[in-house]
Structure formats: C-alpha cells, structure tokens
DRENFIKOL-422323 format. One record per residue (C-alpha): x, y, z; residue in one letter. Coordinates in steps of 0.25 Angstrom, whole numbers, plus 5000, padded with zeros to 4 digits. Example, Ala and Ser with C-alpha at 12.3 -4.5 7.8 and 13.67 -1.06 7.14 Angstrom:
! DRENFIKOL-422323
504949825031a
505549965029s
***
This chain:
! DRENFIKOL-422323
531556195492x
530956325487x
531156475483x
530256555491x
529856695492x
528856815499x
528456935497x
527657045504x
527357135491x
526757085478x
527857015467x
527656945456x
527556815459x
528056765448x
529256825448x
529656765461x
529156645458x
530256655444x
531156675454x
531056565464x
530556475454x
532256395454x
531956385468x
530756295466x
530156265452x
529356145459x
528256235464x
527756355467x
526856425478x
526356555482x
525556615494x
525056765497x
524356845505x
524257005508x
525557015512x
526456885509x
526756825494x
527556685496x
528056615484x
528656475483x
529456395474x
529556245476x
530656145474x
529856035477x
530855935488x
529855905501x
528555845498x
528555885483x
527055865482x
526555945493x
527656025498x
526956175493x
527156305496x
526956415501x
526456305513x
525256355522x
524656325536x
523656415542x
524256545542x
525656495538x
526256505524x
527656465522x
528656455511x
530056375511x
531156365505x
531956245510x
531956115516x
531756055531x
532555935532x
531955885544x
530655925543x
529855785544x
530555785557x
529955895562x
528655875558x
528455785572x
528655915578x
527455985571x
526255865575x
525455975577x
525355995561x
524555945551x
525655915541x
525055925525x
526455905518x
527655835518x
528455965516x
529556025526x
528856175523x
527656115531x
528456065541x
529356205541x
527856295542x
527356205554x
528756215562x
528856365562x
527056375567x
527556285578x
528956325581x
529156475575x
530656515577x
530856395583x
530756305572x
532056335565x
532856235577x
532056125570x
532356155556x
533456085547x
533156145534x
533556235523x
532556345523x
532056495519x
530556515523x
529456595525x
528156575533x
527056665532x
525856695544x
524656755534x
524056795547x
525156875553x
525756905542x
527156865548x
528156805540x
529356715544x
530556685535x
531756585541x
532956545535x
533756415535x
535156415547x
535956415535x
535356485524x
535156385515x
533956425511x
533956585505x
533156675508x
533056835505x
532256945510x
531857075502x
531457215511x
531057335503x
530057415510x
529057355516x
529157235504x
529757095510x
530156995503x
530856855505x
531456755494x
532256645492x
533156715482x
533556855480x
533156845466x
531656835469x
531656975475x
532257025459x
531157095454x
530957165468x
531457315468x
532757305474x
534157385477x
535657335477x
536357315490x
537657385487x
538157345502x
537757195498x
538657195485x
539657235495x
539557125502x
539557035492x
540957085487x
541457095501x
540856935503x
540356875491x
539156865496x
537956945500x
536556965505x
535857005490x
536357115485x
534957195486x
534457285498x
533357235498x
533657095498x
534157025514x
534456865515x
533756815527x
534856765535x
535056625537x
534456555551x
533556655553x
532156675553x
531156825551x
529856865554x
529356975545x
528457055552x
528357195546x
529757175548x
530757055546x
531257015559x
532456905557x
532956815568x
534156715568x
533556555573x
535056505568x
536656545570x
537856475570x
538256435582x
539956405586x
540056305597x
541056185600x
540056085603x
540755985594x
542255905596x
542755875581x
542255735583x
540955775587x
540855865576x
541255775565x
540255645572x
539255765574x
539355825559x
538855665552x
537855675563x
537255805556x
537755755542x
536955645541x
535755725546x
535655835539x
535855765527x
534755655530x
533755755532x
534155835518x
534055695511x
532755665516x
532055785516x
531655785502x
530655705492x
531755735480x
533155665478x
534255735487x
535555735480x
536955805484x
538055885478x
539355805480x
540555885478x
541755805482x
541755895497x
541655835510x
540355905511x
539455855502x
540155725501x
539855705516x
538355745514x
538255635501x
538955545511x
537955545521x
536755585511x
537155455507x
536955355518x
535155395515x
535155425502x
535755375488x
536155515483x
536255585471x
537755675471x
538255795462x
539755845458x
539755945450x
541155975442x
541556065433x
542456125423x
543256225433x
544056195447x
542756115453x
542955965452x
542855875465x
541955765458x
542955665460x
542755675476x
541255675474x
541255555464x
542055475478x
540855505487x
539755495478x
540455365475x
540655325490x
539055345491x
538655305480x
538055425475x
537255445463x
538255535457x
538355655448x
539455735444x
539055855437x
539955925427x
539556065425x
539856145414x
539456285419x
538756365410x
539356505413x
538356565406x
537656545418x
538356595428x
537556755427x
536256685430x
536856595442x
537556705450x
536156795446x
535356685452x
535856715467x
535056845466x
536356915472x
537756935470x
538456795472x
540156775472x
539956615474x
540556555461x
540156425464x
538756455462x
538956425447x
539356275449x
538356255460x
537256315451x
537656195439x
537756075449x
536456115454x
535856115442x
536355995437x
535955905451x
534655965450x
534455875438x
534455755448x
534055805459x
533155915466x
533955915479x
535555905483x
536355895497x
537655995499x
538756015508x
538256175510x
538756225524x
539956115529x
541056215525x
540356315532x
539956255544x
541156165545x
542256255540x
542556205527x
543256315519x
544856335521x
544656475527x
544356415540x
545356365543x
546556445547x
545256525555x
545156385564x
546656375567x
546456545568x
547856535559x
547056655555x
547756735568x
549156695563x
548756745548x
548556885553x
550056905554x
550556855542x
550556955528x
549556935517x
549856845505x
549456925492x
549556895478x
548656755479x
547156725476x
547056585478x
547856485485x
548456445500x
549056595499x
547856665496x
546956575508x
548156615516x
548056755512x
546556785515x
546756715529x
547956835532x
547056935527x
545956885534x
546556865547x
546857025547x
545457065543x
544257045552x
542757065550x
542157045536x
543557075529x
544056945537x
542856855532x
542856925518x
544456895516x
544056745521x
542956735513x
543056785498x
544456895500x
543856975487x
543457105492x
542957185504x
542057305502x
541557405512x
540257405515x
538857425525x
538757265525x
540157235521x
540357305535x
539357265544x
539757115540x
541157155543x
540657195556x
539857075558x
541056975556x
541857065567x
540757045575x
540756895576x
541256825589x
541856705583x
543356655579x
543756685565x
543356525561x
541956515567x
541756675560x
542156625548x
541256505550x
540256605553x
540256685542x
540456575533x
539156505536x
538256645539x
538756705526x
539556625515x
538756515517x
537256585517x
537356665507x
538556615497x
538456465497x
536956435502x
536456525493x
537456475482x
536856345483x
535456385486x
535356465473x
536256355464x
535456245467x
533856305468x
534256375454x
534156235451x
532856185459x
534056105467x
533856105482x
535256095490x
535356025505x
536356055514x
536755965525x
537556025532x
536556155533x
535756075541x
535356125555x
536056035562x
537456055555x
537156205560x
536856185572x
538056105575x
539256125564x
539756255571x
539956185585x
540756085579x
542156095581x
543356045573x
542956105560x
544456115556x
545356015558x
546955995554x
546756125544x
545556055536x
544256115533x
542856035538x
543455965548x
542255895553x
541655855539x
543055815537x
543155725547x
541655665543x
541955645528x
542955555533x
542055465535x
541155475524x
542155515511x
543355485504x
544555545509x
544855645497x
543555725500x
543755715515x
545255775513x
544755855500x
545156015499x
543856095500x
543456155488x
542156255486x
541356245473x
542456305464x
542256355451x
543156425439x
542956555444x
544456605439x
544156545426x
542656585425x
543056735428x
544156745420x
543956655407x
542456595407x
541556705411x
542656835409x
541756885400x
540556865407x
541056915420x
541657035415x
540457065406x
539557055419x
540757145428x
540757265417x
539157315424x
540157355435x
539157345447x
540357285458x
540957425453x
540057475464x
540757405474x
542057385471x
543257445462x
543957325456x
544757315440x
543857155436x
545057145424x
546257145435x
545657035441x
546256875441x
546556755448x
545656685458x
545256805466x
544956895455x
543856775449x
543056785462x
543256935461x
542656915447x
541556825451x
541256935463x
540957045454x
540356955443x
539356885452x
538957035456x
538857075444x
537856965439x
537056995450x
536857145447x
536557115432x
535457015437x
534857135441x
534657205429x
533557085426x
532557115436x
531557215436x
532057305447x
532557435453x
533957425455x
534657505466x
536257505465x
536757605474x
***
C-alpha cells in the first residue's frame, strides 16, 4: 500500500514526497530519466524487507499502489521469470511483459499503477474495476502528471473548474474541482504516447445467470474467497471494522473460520451507536474485540474535509477519519464491508424502483412541508418518478439542489442515454459514481491519512463479475435480499432483521449548535455565491444541515487554497 506519483517536468521532490508521505511513511523511492520522474511512498505490507520501489526489470520500471490478493497464485503462470522478491509488484511488472492488456482478466486486487518502458519512452497507467485504489491525472500543456492524491499536484499552477463546483452542488460529488486535474476512470487502463489514449478492460454487466438460491449458495462461495485471499495476502496482522451491519459482520464471520481476528466498533456521542449488535458477533466468534468511543475533535474537521484535495459533502468522513486513527494503533491493515449495498441493492431507495411502484407514484401529488421521515422518502420517489435524466438521479440521490451547467447537462444526457430499467440505472449509477468517487475515496483518504490500509471483499473481482447477474436482490420489500438470506446462517437474528443505517453523524446538531460559529465563520468568504443565491440564516431542520455542510465543505476546500503557492484562476 503506497502513494505514488510521476511527472514529466522537473518538481520539487520534496514536496511531493510531503505530500505523499501519509500514504507511506515506511519507505520511500524514486527513479528518473530525461523524460519520467516517479516517486514512491511505502506502507510496507508484502514482503516488508524486500518489497522496494520504484521496482525494475530490464527496460521496465513500475510503481504501485495496491495490493494483488492472488498473486502467489499467479506466479505459476509466469515460470518463465526469474522471481528476486516475494512482493505482488514483481509478480504485477511480469504479468503485464507477458500478457499486456490481457492481464487485468487475472488480477484480484486493489490497484493504481504505473509502468514505464525507458526505451520507448511509453507509459502505461491502470486502475482497479472498482476504483478502490485513486488515481488523478494533471494536463497543462505539454506537462502530464499522475498522482495518488489531488493534493500532490498543490503547488502545480492550476485553474478552478467552475462547471465542476456545479457538479458538485448539483451531486455532492465531483471530479476535483481544477481544470486541470481528471480522475482516471475506474477499470480502465491508458497508454500515454504524446497523447493519453484511455481504454475500458472492465464494465458492469446485467444478466439473469443466477436463480435466488443460486445467488445466495453462489454469494458464500465468493464470500469465503475473496476474504481468504485478503487475510493471507499480507506479512502484517489483518483486522476488521465490525459495525453491527450484515456486511461486515458476514466478512468477520467468515474471516473467522482462518484466522483469529482483531474487530473495531467505533461509537460516539451523537446518533451512531450499533455496538451492541457488533459486541453479538464478535462474541459469536470470539473476536479480539475493541470498541472505540471517539470524542471527535471538531477542531479538526477543516483539515479533514481539506485532506481530500476537492470539495467533499460526505459527513461521515469525520467518524471514519477517528476510528481509523484509533485501529491503526493495533493494527496496519482492516477488512470492510465497501461495495455490498451497491452491488446488492442495499439502500431503501431501491426498493419501490424493483416493484416499479415508481410508475404508480407518478400520479399521485407531491407531499411538501417534510425533510425527513416516511413522508419526505415518499415524497422524493413522487418527484422523481416525474423527472428523468440526472434531475431523476439527483432527486434520488442527495434532493439539495440542481444547477445548470456544461457537465451538469452532459451527465443529464448521459443518464437519459442508459438502456436499462430505473432499478438496474440506479444500480448503475450508484456503483460508477457514488461509490468511486464518494465512499471509496471517503475511506481511501480516511484510513491512509492514518497509514491504515482498507480491504474490501466484496470488491474482489469475482463479486464483480458475478453480483450484477444475480437475481433476487429484493425480496418481500427488504433490502440485500441475498446477503439477507446468507446472514442467516451465519449471525444473530437482530442484525439479520436490523434497519440499515449508514455511518450517521450529529450533522443537525453539528451545524446548528457545535460548529455554528465555525461554519458560518467559513460561509461569510461567499465563494458558493458564485453558484447559487441562497439566505444561509433561513436555513433549518435536517435538510437545511446538509445544505450547510454542502456549502461549508466547499468553502474549506476554496480556503485551503489560499495556502499554496499558486496562481489561482476563479472565473
């Protein structure tokens, strides 16, 4: 696990390094030529004594960021090799000399990585299926540039993306903020020739392969293998987050037929409490169990939202940040449960979309006057069921505002575009977008801010390949049919019937009593002014707190600016 970055113009080194050093504070590694400066930060997980980079053979350099799950395995493809380490970026440098393209049908990893020919002077960058991994790309002229975090390209000359901001007021996400600055989509891999030339090796693909009971016997099958390969894949202690969920209860549940495990609850003064379900499973398996009361420093929250490099809404970011830091005290590596809701339909708002109650709604009159509740969720399906496009998804998604813009539209047009039913669409969208570039990137930054590496399971290629042609995924008006319907036979009865809840925080209490002073402090710069018209003091209820957080989040993010040494182009 590493931060890596490359550049083709002379940086200070040290600087990036500074920047990456979170990432990786194990190790460190550089390599350049005429053209190509590469630098590495190591979090030292696979072969710990040996495992350097920048890595070389013959013409080949390579830097990684990841891990390869399988990659013994694989090694008794790649006889033909001489192998000096015991490390998966070896193994990952030989797999692409003998397969190229090819290679990513072996793979089942979390990666971002780079490989260098010094004789051709071609350079190839890949991405993980999921986007597990981050990786951004900087364009300015003939300058290129590719990173693990926005934050390393900083002290770069760069210009704000006004038609970005709009997106990220429209969605609550975005790409990152800059004009400059792309994210290098997600199963896809580049050549950079002159020019960068991307190609997807990876989509989702919606089939009925799968009866429900093929789905649910085929979902331990997957289970127990992804999560074997993550335990055994590293030389350090592998943990997990144990929130009380069927998620990562499942993944504790089968992480524990190998392997005694250390777990983590967090719990905190605020609405986020399920360490009593946890305490049941840990118990069940007897776990070497932790739970973590966190007393958020809110001090801290400015240089949290500041670390993502780009305007981030995800509140939950701030819990995530302090239970990272706190498991990182015992161990270097956790397992998750990142990915089941979106690859298994976990969150409510899919539900009346499977039953397509959602044609019915579209006849019935809005319900007004509510920001939270059965009326409010009723509400936003009405609304939604009359909009199409990106309104429909927006409405869906966040319901906080829409504003008109070039990629605002073109994303509009893109959702239109989609030939699929409004379940598998949201389904979708869900995993290309609020999953790669909210709650990945959420966890990616909140745990390597903390030199914590986080495991997914059920990102592993085989649940990829295989989770979107399973069928049955609602069943009787409940969520997660299919891991549902597993947990039975793993887990208590209270966390298989458990309401879903996300990673909740304060936020109406946090807005409008703990950090009022802050936040309206931060809002008075009036950047989102720029964007939209909108009275902050008028503001209340559930609804008006995530508005607040919106605009506070992007402010944080403009006044990080002001820090670096840089030309700064607003409009």
């Amino acid at each position: 696990m590493c931060g890596i970055a490359g550049f083709n113009f002379k940086v200070d080194k040290e600087a990036v390094f500074n920047a990456l050093h979170h990432r990786g504070p194990d190790e460190r590694g550089e390599f350049s030529d005429e053209l190509f400066s590469f630098f590495h930060m190591r979090l030292s997980i696979q072969d710990i004594s040996n495992g350097h980079q920048p890595f070389r053979f013959n013409e080949y350099v390579i830097i990684f960021n990841g891990e390869i799950y399988n990659h013994l395995a694989l090694r008794d493809e790649l006889k033909e090799f001489n192998f000096k380490t015991n490390s998966d970026t070896e193994t990952l440098l030989y797999l692409y000399i003998k397969y190229k393209e090819k290679m990513f049908e072996k793979i089942d990893g979390m990666f971002a990585f780079a490989i260098y020919n010094t004789k051709t002077k071609k350079l190839f960058l890949a991405r993980d299926r999921a986007g597990k991994k981050p990786l951004f790309i900087y364009k300015k002229g003939k300058n290129f540039a590719f990173a693990s975090e926005i934050n390393v390209f900083k002290f770069l000359d760069l210009s704000i993306d006004e038609e970005d901001i709009k997106f990220f007021l429209t969605f609550g996400f975005c790409e990152s903020g800059f004009k400059e600055i792309k994210e290098f989509p997600a199963g896809s891999f580049g050549i950079l020739d002159k020019e960068l030339k991307i190609k997807s090796y990876f989509d989702i693909n919606f089939c009925k392969k799968y009866s429900f009971k093929e789905s649910v016997s085929l979902a331990d099958e997957l289970l127990e293998k992804s999560v074997k390969n993550r335990l055994f894949s590293s030389d350090v202690e592998v943990g997990a987050f144990l929130s009380g969920g069927i998620d990562s209860s499942l993944i504790v549940a089968k992480a524990s037929e190998f392997k005694k495990l250390k777990t983590f609850t967090v719990r905190f003064d605020g609405s986020y409490d399920e360490s009593t379900l946890a305490k049941k499973v840990a118990e069940k398996y007897n776990t070497e169990h932790y739970t973590i009361d966190i007393d958020i420093d809110l001090t801290k929250i400015k240089k949290i939202i500041s670390s993502y490099g780009k305007p981030f809404f995800d509140s939950s970011a701030i819990p995530s940040y302090f239970v990272s830091k706190k498991a990182r005290e015992y161990v270097k590596v956790v397992l998750n449960g990142d990915g089941a809701d979106e690859l298994f339909a976990g969150y409510r708002r899919y539900v009346p979309l499977f039953y397509h109650l959602d044609k019915i709604a579209k006849f019935l009159p809005n319900i007004t006057g509510y920001d939270r509740g059965i009326r409010y969720f009723l509400d936003r399906l009405i609304r939604a069921s009359k909009a199409s496009g990106g309104k429909w998804y927006n409405i869906l998604l966040n319901d906080l505002f829409w504003i008109d813009g070039v990629k605002v539209k073109k994303f509009d047009e893109f959702v239109r575009s989609l030939k699929l039913n409004n379940f598998n669409k949201l389904l979708f969208l869900d995993f290309k977008y609020n999953l790669d570039k909210d709650l990945l990137m959420k966890m990616d930054i909140a745990t390597m801010q903390n030199s914590l590496e986080a495991r997914s399971p059920f990102l592993s290629k085989y649940f990829l390949e295989n989770a979107f042609c399973m069928d049955g995924k609602i069943k009787a008006f409940k969520t997660k049919a299919i891991l549902r319907e597993l947990a039975k036979k793993y887990l208590p009865n209270e966390i298989v019937y458990a309401k879903k809840r996300g990673f909740e925080v304060p936020l109406k209490r946090w807005m409008f009593e703990d950090l009022r002073d802050v936040v309206f402090d931060t809002l008075k710069q009036g950047f989102y002014k720029n964007f939209i018209d909108i009275d902050i003091e008028k503001l209340k209820g559930d609804r008006g707190a995530k508005v607040l957080y919106l605009l506070f989040s992007l402010e944080v993010w403009y006044e990080s600016l002001k820090t670096y040494r840089r030309r700064i182009d607003v409009f």
